[in-house]
DRENTOR-101009 format. One record per residue: residue in three letters; z, y, x negated of N, C-alpha, C in turn. Coordinates in nm, 3 decimals, always signed. Atoms other than C-alpha are relative to their C-alpha. Layout:
<zamis>
sepa nZ nY nX caZ caY caX cZ cY cX
ala Z Y X Z Y X Z Y X
...
</zamis>
This chain:
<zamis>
sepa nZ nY nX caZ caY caX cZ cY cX
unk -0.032 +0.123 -0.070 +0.456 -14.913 -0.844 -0.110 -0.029 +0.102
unk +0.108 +0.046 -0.095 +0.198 -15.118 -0.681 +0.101 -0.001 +0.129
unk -0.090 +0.060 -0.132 +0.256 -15.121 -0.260 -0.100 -0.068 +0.064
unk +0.148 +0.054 -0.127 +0.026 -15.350 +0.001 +0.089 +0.057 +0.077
unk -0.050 -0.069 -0.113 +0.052 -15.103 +0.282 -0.011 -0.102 +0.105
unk +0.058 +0.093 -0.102 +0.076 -15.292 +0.605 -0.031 +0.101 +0.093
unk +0.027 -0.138 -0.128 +0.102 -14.944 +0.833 +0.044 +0.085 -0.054
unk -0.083 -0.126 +0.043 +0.083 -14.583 +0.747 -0.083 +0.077 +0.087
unk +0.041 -0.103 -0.123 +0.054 -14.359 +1.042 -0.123 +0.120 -0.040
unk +0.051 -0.067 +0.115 -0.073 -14.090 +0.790 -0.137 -0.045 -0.067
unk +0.132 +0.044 +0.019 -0.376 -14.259 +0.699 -0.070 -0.009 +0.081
unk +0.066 +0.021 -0.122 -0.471 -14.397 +1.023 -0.012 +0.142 +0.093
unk +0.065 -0.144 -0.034 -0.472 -14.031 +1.129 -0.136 +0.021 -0.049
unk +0.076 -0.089 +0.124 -0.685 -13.901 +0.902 -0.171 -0.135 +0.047
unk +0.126 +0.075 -0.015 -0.916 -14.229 +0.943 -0.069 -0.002 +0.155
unk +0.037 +0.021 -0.146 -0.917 -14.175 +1.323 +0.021 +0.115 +0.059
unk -0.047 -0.119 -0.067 -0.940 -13.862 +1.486 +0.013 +0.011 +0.183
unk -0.021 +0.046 -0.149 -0.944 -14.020 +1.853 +0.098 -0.059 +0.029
unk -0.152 +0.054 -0.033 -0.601 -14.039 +1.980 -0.010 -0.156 +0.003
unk -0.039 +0.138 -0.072 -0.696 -14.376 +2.183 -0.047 -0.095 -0.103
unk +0.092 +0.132 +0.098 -0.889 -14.595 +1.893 +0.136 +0.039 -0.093
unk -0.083 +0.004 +0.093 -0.594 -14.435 +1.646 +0.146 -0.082 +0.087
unk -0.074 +0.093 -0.069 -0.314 -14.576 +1.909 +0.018 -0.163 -0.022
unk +0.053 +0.155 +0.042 -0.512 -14.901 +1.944 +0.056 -0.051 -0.161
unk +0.038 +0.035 +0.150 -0.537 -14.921 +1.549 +0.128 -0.009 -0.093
unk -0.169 +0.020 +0.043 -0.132 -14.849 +1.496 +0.053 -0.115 +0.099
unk -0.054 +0.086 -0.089 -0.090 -15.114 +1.805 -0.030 -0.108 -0.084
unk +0.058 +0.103 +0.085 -0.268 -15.386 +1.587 +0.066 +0.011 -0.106
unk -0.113 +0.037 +0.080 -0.097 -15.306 +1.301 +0.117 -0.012 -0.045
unk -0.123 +0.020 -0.034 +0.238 -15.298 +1.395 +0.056 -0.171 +0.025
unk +0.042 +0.178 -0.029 +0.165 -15.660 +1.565 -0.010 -0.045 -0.119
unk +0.088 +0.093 +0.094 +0.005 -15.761 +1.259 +0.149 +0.034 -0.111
unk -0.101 -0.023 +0.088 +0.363 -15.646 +1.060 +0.105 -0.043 +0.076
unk -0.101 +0.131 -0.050 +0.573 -15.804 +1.297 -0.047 -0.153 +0.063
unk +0.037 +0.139 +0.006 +0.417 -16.099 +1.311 +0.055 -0.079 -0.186
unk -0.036 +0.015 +0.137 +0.461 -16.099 +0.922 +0.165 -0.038 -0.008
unk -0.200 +0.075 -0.013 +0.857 -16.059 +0.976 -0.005 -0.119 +0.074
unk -0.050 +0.125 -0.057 +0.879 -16.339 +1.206 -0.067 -0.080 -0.085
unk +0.057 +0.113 +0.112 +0.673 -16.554 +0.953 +0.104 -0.026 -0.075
unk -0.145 +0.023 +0.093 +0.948 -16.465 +0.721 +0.120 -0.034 +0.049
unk -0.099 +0.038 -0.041 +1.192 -16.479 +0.948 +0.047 -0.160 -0.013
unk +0.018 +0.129 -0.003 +1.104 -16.802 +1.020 +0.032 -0.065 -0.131
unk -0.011 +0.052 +0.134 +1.076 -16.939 +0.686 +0.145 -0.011 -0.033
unk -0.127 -0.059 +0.089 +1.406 -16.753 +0.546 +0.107 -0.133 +0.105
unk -0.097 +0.017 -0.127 +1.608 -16.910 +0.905 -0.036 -0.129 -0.047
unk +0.010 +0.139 +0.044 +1.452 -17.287 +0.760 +0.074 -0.020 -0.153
unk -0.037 +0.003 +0.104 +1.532 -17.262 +0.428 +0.149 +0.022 -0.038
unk -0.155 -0.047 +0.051 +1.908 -17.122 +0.416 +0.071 -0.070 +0.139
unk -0.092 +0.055 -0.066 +1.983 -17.316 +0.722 +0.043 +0.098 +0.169
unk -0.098 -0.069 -0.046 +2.077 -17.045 +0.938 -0.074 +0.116 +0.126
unk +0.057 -0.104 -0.089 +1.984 -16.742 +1.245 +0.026 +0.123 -0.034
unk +0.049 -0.142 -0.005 +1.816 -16.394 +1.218 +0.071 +0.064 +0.095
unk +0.016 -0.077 -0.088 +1.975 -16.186 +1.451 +0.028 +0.148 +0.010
unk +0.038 -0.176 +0.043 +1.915 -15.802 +1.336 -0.086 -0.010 -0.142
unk +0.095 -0.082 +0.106 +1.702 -15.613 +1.109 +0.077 +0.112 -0.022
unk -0.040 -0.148 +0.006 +1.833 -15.301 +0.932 -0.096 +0.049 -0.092
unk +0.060 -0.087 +0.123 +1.661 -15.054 +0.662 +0.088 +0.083 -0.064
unk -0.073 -0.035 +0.061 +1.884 -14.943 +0.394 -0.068 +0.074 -0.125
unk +0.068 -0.079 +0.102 +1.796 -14.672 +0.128 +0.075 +0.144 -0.031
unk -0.029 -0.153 -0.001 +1.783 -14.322 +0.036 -0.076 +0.110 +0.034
unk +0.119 -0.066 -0.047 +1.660 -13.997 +0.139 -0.046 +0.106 -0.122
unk +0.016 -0.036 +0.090 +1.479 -13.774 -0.056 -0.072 +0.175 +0.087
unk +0.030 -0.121 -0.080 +1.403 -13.373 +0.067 -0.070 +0.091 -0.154
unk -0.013 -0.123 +0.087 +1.245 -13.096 -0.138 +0.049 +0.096 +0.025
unk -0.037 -0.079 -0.014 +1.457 -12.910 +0.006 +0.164 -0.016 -0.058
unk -0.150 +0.034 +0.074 +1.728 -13.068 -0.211 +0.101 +0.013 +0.094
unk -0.168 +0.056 -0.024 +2.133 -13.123 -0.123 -0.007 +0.046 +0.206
unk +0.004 -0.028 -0.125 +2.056 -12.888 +0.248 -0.086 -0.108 +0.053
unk +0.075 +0.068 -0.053 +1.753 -13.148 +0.341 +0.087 -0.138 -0.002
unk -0.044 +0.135 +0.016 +1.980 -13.444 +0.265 -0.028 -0.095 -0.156
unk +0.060 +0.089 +0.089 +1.832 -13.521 -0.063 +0.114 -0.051 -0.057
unk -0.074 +0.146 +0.069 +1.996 -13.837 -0.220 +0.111 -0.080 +0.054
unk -0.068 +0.070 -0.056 +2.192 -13.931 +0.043 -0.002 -0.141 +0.059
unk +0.083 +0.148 -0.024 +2.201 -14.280 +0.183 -0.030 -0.001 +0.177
unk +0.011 +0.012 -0.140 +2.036 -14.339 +0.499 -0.037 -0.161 +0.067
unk -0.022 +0.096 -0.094 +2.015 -14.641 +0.726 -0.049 -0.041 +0.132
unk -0.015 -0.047 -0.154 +1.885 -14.777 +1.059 +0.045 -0.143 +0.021
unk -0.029 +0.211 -0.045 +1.937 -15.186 +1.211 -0.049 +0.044 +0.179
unk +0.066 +0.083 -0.090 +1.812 -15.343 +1.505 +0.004 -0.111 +0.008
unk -0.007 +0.121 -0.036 +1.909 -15.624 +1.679 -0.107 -0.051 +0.080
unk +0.164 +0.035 -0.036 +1.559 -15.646 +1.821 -0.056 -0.024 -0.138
unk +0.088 +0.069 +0.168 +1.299 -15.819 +1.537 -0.122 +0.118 +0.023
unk +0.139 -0.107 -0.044 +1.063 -15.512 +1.621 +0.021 +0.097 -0.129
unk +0.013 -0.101 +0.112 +0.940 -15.270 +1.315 +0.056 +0.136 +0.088
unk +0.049 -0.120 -0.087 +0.887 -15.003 +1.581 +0.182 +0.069 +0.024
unk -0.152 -0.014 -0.031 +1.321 -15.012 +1.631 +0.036 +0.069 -0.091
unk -0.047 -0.104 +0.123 +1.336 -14.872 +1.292 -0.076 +0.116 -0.072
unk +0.090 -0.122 +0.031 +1.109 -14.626 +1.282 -0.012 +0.117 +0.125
unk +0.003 -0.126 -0.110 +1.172 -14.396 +1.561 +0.046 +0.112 -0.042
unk -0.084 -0.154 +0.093 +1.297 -14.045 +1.547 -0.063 +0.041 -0.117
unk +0.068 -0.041 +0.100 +1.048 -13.948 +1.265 -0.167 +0.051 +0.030
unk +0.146 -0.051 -0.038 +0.667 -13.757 +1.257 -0.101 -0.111 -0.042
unk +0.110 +0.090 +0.040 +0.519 -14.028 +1.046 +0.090 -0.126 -0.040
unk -0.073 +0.129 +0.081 +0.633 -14.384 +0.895 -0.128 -0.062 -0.076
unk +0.024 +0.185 +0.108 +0.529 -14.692 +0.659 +0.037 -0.055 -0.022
unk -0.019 +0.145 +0.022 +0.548 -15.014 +0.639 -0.084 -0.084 -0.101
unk +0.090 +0.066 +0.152 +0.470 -15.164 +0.299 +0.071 -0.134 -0.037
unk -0.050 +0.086 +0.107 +0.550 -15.458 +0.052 -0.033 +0.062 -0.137
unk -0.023 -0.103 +0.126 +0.664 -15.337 -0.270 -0.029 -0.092 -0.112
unk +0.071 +0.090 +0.072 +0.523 -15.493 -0.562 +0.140 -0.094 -0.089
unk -0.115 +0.091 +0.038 +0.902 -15.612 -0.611 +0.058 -0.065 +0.065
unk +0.012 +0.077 -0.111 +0.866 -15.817 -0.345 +0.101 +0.005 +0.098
unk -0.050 +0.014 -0.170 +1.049 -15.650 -0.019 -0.067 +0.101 +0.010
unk +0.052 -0.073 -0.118 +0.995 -15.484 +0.280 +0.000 +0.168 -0.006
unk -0.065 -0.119 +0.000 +0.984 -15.119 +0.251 +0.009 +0.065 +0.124
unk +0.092 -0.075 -0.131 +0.954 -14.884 +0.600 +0.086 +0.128 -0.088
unk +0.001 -0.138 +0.038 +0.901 -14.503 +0.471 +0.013 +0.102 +0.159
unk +0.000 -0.157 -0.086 +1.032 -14.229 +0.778 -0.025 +0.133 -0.099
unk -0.006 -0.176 +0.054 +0.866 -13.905 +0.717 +0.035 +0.123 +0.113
unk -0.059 -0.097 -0.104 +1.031 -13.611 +0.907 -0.069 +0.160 -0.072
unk +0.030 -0.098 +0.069 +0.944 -13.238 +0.810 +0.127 +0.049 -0.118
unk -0.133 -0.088 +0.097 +1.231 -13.189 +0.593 -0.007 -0.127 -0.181
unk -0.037 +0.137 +0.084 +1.196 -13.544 +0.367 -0.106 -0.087 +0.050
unk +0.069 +0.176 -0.037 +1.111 -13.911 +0.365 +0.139 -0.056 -0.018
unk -0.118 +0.091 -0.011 +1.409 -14.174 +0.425 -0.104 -0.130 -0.043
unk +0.008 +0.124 +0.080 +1.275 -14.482 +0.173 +0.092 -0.102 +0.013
unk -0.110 +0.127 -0.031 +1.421 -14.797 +0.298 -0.022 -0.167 +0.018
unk +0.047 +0.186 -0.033 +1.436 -15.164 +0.247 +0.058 -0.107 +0.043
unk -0.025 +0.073 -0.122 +1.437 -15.421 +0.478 +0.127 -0.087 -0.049
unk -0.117 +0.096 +0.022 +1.788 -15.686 +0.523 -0.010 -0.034 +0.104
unk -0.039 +0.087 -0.120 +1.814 -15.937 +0.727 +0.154 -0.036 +0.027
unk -0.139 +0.048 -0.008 +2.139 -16.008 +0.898 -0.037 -0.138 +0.101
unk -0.018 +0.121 -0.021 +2.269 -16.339 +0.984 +0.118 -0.009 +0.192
unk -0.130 -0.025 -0.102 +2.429 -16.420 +1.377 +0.142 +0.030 -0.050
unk -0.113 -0.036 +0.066 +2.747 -16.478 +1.118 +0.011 +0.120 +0.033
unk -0.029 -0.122 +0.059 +2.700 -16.155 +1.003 +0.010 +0.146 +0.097
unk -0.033 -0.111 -0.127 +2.630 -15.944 +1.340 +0.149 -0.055 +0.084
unk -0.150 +0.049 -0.086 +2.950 -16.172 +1.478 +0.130 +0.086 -0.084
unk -0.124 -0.055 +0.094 +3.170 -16.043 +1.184 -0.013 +0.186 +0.022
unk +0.018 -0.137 -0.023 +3.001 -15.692 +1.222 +0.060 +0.042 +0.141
unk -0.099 -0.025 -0.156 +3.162 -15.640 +1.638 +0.109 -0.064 -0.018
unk -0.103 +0.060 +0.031 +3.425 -15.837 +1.512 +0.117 +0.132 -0.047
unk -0.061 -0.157 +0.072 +3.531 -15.524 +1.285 -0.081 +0.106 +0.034
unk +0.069 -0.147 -0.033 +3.305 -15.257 +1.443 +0.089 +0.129 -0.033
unk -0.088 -0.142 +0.035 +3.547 -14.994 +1.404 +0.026 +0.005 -0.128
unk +0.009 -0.028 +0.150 +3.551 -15.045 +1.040 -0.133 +0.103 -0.051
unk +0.109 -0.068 +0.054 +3.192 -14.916 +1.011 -0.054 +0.118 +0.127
unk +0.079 -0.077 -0.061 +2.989 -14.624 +1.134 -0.088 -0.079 +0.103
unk +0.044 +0.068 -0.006 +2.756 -14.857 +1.252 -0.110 -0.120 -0.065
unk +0.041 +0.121 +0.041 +2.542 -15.187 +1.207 -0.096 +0.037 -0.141
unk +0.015 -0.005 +0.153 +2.351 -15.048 +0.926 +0.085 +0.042 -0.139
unk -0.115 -0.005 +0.076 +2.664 -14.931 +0.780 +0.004 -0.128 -0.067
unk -0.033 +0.115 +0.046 +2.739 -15.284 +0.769 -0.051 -0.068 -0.108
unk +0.087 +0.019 +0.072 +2.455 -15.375 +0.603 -0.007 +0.027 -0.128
unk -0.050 -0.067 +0.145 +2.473 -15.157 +0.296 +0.114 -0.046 -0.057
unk -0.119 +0.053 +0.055 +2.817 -15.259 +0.246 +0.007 -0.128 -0.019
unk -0.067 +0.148 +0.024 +2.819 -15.630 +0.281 -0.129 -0.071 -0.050
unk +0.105 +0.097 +0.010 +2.453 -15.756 +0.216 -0.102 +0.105 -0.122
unk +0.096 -0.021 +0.107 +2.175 -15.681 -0.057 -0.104 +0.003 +0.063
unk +0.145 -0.059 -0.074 +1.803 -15.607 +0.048 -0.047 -0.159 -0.038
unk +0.044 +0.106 +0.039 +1.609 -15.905 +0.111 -0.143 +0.000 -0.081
unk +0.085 -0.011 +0.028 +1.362 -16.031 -0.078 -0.071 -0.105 +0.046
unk +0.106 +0.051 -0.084 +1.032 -16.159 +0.041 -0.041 -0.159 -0.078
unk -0.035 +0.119 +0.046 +0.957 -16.532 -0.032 -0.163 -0.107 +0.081
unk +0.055 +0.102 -0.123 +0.725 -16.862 +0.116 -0.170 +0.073 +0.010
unk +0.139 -0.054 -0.030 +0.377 -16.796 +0.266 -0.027 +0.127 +0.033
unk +0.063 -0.131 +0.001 +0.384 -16.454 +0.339 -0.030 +0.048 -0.108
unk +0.043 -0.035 +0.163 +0.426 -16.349 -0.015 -0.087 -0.071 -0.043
unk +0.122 +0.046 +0.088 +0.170 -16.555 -0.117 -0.108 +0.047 +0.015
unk +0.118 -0.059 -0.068 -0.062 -16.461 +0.158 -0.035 +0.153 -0.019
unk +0.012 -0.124 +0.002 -0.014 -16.129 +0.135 -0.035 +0.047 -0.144
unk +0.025 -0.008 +0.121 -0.070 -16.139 -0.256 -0.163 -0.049 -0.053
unk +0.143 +0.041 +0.001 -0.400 -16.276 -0.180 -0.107 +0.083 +0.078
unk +0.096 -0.072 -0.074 -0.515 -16.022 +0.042 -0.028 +0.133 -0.102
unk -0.011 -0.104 +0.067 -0.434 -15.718 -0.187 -0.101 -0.005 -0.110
</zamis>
């Protein structure tokens, strides 16, 4: 599977062995991947009418340390901030790609695994209905998995971004 990386910590190591220029160089492209979501945001929020207000990442994890590491379980994060950086914490490395089946992926790598997960947008609706019934779910990416499908990418980013690759 083709991916256009937009950020992989893991590379930009390796390409930068000076903390402060590798910092810099994940600060830029973080920016430069949430700028991308709000493009889409934007777009998606014209087109269907309607307001963004969370991000989650929905997926699975995968361990070689099989069933003890977690492997094949489902994992999850959301953010009611539009920030990549919200769903990638708590991990040694991440990525942020487009998948050549046009969504969002962000990859957490931890020492035990990777948690593979793709992006959903939720709708105010949909965070109103989510505190509405909070006690139904674990939490907001709970929700997510259960009530919504992974979005897919659409409009000028996908185009643009199909032109850079």
């Amino acid at each position: 599977m083709e991916q256009n990386k937009l950020v992989d910590t893991t590379e930009l190591a390796m390409q930068y062995e000076d903390e402060l220029i590798y910092e810099d160089m994940l600060d830029i492209q973080v920016q430069n991947s949430n700028s991308i979501l709000s493009t889409f945001i934007y777009e998606y929020e014209n087109r269907y009418n309607t307001k963004i207000k969370a991000i989650a990442a929905i997926g699975e994890r995968y361990s070689h340390y099989g069933s003890i590491g977690g492997n094949g379980e489902l994992v999850g994060v959301a953010s009611e901030e539009i920030d990549f950086l919200e769903l990638v914490s708590n991990c040694d490395e991440f990525e942020i790609l487009i998948t050549d089946d046009k969504y969002i992926r962000v990859v957490k790598h931890d020492h035990d695994g990777i948690n593979a997960m793709d992006l959903v947008l939720l709708t105010e609706n949909e965070v109103n209905m989510y505190y509405e019934n909070e006690y139904e779910y674990f939490n907001l990416a709970e929700f997510a998995y259960i009530n919504k499908k992974h979005t897919k990418l659409f409009g000028s980013v996908l185009s643009s971004n199909e032109s850079a690759a």
